[in-house]
Structure formats: structure tokens, C-alpha cells
C-alpha positions as CSV (number, residue, x, y, z in Angstrom):
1,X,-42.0,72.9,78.3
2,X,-43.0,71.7,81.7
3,X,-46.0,74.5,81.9
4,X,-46.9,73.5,77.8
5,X,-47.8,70.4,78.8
6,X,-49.4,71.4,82.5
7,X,-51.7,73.9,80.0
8,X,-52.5,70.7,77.7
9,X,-53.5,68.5,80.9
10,X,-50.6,66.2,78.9
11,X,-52.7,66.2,76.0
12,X,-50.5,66.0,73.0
13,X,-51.2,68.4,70.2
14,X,-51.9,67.9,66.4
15,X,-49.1,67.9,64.1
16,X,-48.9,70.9,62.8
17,X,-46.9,73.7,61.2
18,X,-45.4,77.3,61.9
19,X,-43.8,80.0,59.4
20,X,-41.3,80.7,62.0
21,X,-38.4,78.8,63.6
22,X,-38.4,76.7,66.7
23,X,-35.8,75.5,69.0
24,X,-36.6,73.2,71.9
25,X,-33.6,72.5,74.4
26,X,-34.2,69.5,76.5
27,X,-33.1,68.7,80.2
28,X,-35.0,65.8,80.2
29,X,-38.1,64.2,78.6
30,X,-39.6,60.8,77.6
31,X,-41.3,60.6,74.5
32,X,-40.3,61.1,71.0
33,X,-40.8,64.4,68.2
34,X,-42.1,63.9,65.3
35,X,-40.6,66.1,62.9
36,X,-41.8,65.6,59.1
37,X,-43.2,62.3,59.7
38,X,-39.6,61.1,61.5
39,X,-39.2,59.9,65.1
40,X,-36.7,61.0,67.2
41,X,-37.1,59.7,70.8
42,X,-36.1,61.8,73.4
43,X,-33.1,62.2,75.7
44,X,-30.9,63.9,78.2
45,X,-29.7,66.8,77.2
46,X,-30.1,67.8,73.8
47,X,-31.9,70.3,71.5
48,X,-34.4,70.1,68.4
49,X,-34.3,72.6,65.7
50,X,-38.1,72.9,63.6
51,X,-37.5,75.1,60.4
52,X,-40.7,76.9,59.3
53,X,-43.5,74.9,57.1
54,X,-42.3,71.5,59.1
55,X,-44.5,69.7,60.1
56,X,-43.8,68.7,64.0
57,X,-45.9,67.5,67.1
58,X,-44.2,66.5,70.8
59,X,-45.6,63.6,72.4
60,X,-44.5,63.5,75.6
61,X,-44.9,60.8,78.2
62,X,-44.5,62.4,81.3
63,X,-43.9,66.3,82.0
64,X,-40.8,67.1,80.3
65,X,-37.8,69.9,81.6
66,X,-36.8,71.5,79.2
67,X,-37.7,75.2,77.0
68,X,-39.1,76.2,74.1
69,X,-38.7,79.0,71.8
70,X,-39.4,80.1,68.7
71,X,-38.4,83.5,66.5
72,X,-39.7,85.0,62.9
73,X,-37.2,86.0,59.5
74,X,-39.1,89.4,60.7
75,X,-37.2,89.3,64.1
76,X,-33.6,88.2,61.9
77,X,-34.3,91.4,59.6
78,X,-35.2,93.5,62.5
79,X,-31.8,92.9,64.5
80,X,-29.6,92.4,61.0
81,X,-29.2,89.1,61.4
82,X,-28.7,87.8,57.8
83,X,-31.0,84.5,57.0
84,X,-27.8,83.5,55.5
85,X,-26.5,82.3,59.0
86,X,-28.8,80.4,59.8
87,X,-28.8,78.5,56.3
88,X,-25.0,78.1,56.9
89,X,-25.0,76.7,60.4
90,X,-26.9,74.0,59.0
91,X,-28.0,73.3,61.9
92,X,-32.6,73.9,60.6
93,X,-33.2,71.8,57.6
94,X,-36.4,72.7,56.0
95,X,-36.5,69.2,54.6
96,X,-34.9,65.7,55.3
97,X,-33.6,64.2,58.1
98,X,-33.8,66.8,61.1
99,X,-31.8,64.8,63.9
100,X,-31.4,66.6,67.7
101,X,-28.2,67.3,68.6
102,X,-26.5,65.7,71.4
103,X,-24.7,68.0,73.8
104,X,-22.0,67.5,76.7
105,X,-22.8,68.9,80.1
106,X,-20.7,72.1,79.6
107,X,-22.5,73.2,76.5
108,X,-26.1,72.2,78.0
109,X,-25.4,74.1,81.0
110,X,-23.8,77.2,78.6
111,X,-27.3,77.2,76.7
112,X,-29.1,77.1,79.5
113,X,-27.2,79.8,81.0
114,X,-28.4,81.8,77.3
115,X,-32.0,80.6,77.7
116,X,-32.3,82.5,81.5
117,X,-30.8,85.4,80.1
118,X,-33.4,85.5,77.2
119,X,-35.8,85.1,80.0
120,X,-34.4,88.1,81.7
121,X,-34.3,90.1,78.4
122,X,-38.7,89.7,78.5
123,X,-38.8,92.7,80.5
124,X,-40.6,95.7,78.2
125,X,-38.5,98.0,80.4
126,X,-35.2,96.7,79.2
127,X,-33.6,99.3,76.5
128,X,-32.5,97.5,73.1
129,X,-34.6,94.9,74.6
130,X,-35.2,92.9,70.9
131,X,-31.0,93.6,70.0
132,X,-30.1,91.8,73.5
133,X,-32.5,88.7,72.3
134,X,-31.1,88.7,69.0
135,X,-27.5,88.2,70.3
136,X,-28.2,85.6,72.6
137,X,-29.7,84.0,69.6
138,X,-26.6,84.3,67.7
139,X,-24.7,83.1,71.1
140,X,-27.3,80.0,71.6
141,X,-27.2,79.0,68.1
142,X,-23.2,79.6,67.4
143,X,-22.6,77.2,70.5
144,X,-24.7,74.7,69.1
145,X,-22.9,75.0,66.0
146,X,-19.6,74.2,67.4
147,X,-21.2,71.3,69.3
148,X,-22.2,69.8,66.0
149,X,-18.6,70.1,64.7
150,X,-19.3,70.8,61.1
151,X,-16.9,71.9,58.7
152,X,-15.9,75.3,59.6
153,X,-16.2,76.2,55.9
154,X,-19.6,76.2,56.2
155,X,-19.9,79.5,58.1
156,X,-17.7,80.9,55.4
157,X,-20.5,83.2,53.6
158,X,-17.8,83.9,50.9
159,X,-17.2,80.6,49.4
160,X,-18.2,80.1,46.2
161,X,-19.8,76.5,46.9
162,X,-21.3,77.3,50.1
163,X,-23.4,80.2,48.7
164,X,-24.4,77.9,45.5
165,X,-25.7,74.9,48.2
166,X,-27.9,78.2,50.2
167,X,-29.2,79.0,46.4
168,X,-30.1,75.8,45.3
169,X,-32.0,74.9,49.0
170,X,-33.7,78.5,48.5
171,X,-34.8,77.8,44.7
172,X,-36.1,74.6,45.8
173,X,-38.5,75.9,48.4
174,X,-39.6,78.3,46.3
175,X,-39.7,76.3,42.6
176,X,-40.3,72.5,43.4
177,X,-43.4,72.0,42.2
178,X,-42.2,73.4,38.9
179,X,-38.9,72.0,38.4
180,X,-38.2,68.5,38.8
181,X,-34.6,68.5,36.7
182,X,-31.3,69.5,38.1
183,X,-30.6,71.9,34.6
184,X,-33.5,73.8,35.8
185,X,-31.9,74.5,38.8
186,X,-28.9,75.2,37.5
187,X,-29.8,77.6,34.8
188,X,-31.1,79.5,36.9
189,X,-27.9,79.7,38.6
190,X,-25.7,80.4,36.0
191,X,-23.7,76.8,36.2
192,X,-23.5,73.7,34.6
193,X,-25.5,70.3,35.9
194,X,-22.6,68.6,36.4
195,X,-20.9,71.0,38.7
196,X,-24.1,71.6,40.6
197,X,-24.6,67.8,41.0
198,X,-20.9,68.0,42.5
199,X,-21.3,70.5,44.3
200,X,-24.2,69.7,46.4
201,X,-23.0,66.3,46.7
202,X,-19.7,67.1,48.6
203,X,-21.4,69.2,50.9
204,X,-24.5,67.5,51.7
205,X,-23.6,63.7,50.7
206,X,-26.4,63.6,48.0
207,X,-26.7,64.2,44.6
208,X,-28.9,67.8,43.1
209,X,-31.3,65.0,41.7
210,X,-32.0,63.7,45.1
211,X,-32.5,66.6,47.2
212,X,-35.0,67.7,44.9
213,X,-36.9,64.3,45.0
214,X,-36.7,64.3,49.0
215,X,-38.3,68.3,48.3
216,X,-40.9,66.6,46.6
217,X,-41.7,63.9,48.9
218,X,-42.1,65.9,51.5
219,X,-44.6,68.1,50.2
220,X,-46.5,65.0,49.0
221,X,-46.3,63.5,52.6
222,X,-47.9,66.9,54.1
223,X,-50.8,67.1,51.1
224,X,-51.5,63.5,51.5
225,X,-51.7,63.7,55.3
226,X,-53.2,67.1,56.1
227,X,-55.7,67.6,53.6
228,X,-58.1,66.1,51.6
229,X,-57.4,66.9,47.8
230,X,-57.3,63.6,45.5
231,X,-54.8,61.9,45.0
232,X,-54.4,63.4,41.3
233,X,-55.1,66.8,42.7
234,X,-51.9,66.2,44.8
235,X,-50.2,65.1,42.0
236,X,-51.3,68.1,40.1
237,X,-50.1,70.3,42.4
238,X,-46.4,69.0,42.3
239,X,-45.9,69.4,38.9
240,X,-46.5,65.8,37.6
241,X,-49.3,65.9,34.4
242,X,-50.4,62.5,34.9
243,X,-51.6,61.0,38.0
244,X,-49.9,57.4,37.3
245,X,-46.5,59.6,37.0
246,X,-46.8,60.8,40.8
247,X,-47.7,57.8,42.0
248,X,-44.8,55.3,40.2
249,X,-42.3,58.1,41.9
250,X,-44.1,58.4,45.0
251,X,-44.1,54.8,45.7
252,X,-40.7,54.3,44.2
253,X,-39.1,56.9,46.7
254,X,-41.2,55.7,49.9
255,X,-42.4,52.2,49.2
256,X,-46.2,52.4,49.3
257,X,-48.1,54.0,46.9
258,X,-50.0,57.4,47.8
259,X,-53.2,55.9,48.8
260,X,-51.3,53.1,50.8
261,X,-49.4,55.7,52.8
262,X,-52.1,57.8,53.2
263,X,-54.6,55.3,54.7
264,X,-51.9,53.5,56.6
265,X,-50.5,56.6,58.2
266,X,-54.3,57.6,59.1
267,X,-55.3,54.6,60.5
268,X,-51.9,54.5,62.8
């Protein structure tokens, strides 16, 4: 990270997004990353997950320690490492609150550890050179798992709720600008409403209704921030036939209507 922002002349870049995973492990850094329009200052020891399509920028005060790196779903299919674990290690969250997790000094120093082997494993001479960096991805990100101390359950690819919460995200990202109602949803995979409601909510602490909404929020946020369509055409684009709809559930879920937020988050 340290030669990043030596190449920027500390300049900090322009939020953006990337269709691939990121993970930045942090020795030490002041500043704060901006992940989907949330703040998270930094600290000691600690690491960041990006999932793709966020949108993220560091802005860091001072040259930061610390590494970045970043890997594809082609490099998970390449090495047979099924996109499935990383949806149930919870630990990227392609929207909502995307937190850094806090680690001890044992685990820092283990991932760190993980990090200069990956560095080792950049050698084009090394045989099985990609299968080496995928299991010190596995390693990195299984360690961080077990910092976060989530249910145990949730590595369990067999359990029946487990797999619906990974279908539901996954039909989400790929249907939210089309279906806004939770029997939509659940249709499509073959249960009731009410159990997918349930469901979602013991696993996640919110309702289907609300992960949806928070879907659809988010994509708002990035049309409204990082392009120029109108207001209706962004509207339009999620799914909601009249304008006035989009912007009575845009201001009821964020407090400020789309122009508001827009010109406000511009000028700042």
C-alpha cells in the first residue's frame, strides 16, 4: 500500500469500482475507506474486504503499511475454489454495511506471514504456481473467518437455510431491478414468503423485504452519484414506472430525496 500511494504522490483516487475482489490488510494507516458511500476510519491491524461492483476509494493521510490484493471468480474457477465459500464466510458483502475486521496480534502476524508467501509464490518459475496462490487464499481468508467468530453453521454448504440465504443474495444481484416483492424471490425458489422472510431474518438480522430495499438503494446511490442519467431515468432503471414512486422510497429509506442526495453528496 505504501508504494500505491508513493505512485499517487498521496493523491487519493476516484471512487470507483472493480468486478473482482479486493482485500486490503492493514498494519497501520490514518485515514478512513469509503466503501459504498460508508466510512470506516482506519486502524491498527485490521483488514477490508471490497466485493466486486462496490464502489470504494482510500483516502489516506499519511503513507499507510499495509497490502493490497485483489483476485477474479476466473481465478476461484481456475483453482476449484467454489464461489460458494466465499458467499458463506460472509466475510465480502456485495451490499450493506461492509465493516473491517479487527484482528489480535497473532492472527495479524499469521496473515501477514500468508501475504509474504503469496509474494513468494509471484515467481513465473514456481510449478503450480496459481494452485499455491489459491490455497493461501483459502488459508488467508479461513483465518479471517475464525477471527470474525461467526456461526460455524455458516460454512456448512449442506444446510438447507444456508444455501437458500446464498440463493436469495445471488437472485438479488442478478434480478433487483425487476423484482421488488419478496414472493418474487421466493417463487423462484420454490418456498413460501413467509419462510423466506424467516429465513433470511435469522441469519442476517433483517427481513427478505429489507435486504432487497438496501439492494435497491445501493444501486440508486451509484446511478445518482456516478453518472448523469435523470433522475426518472434512474428511476426507470430500477424498476419503479413512475418517477414520484422512486423518489417517496428513495427518500423514505435514506432521508433526502434523490436530487437532495445527489447535489449534497457532490458538493461535499
Amino acid at each position: 500500500m505504501g508504494r500505491l500511494y508513493d505512485r499517487a504522490a498521496g493523491q487519493a483516487d476516484e471512487p470507483h469500482r472493480h468486478d473482482y475482489y479486493t482485500v486490503l490488510l492493514i498494519e497501520r494507516a490514518t485515514g478512513q475507506h469509503l466503501v459504498d458511500y460508508q466510512a470506516y476510519p482506519f486502524q491498527e491491524r485490521e483488514v477490508h474486504f471490497v466485493s466486486p461492483g462496490q464502489v470504494h476509494q482510500v483516502l489516506a493521510e499519511a503513507r499507510p503499511e499495509g497490502w493490497v490484493f485483489t483476485f477474479s471468480r476466473d481465478f476461484l474457477a481456475e483453482n476449484n475454489i467454489p464461489e460458494s465459500f466465499i458467499s458463506n464466510i460472509n466475510l465480502f458483502k456485495a451490499f450493506g454495511d461492509t465493516p473491517p475486521l479487527k484482528l489480535d496480534p497473532a492472527t495479524f502476524d499469521r496473515l501477514q506471514d500468508i501475504i509474504s508467501q503469496m509474494e513468494n509464490c509471484l515467481s513465473p518459475d514456481l510449478t503450480y504456481r496459481e494452485r499455491a496462490l489459491g490455497a493461501l487464499l483459502q488459508l488467508f481468508l479461513i483465518y479471517c473467518n475464525n477471527t470474525a467468530q461467526l456461526d460455524t453453521a455458516q460454512l456448512d454448504e449442506e444446510n438447507g437455510s444456508i444455501c437458500i440465504l446464498r440463493d436469495f443474495k445471488q437472485l438479488i444481484d442478478q434480478q433487483y431491478a425487476s423484482w421488488h416483492k419478496v414472493s418474487e424471490y421466493a417463487g423462484q425458489l420454490h418456498i413460501t414468503p413467509k419462510h423466506l422472510s424467516q429465513t433470511v431474518k435469522e441469519l442476517t438480522g433483517k427481513p427478505a423485504k429489507e435486504v432487497i430495499q438496501d439492494r435497491l438503494v445501493l444501486e440508486a446511490k451509484r446511478l445518482l452519484l456516478h453518472t448523469d442519467l435523470a433522475i426518472k431515468e434512474v428511476g426507470y432503471r430500477l424498476g419503479f414506472e413512475e418517477p414520484l414512486h422512486f423518489s417517496g422510497f428513495f427518500k423514505k429509506r435514506v432521508g433526502a430525496s434523490p436530487s437532495a442526495f445527489r447535489s449534497g453528496r457532490k458538493l461535499s
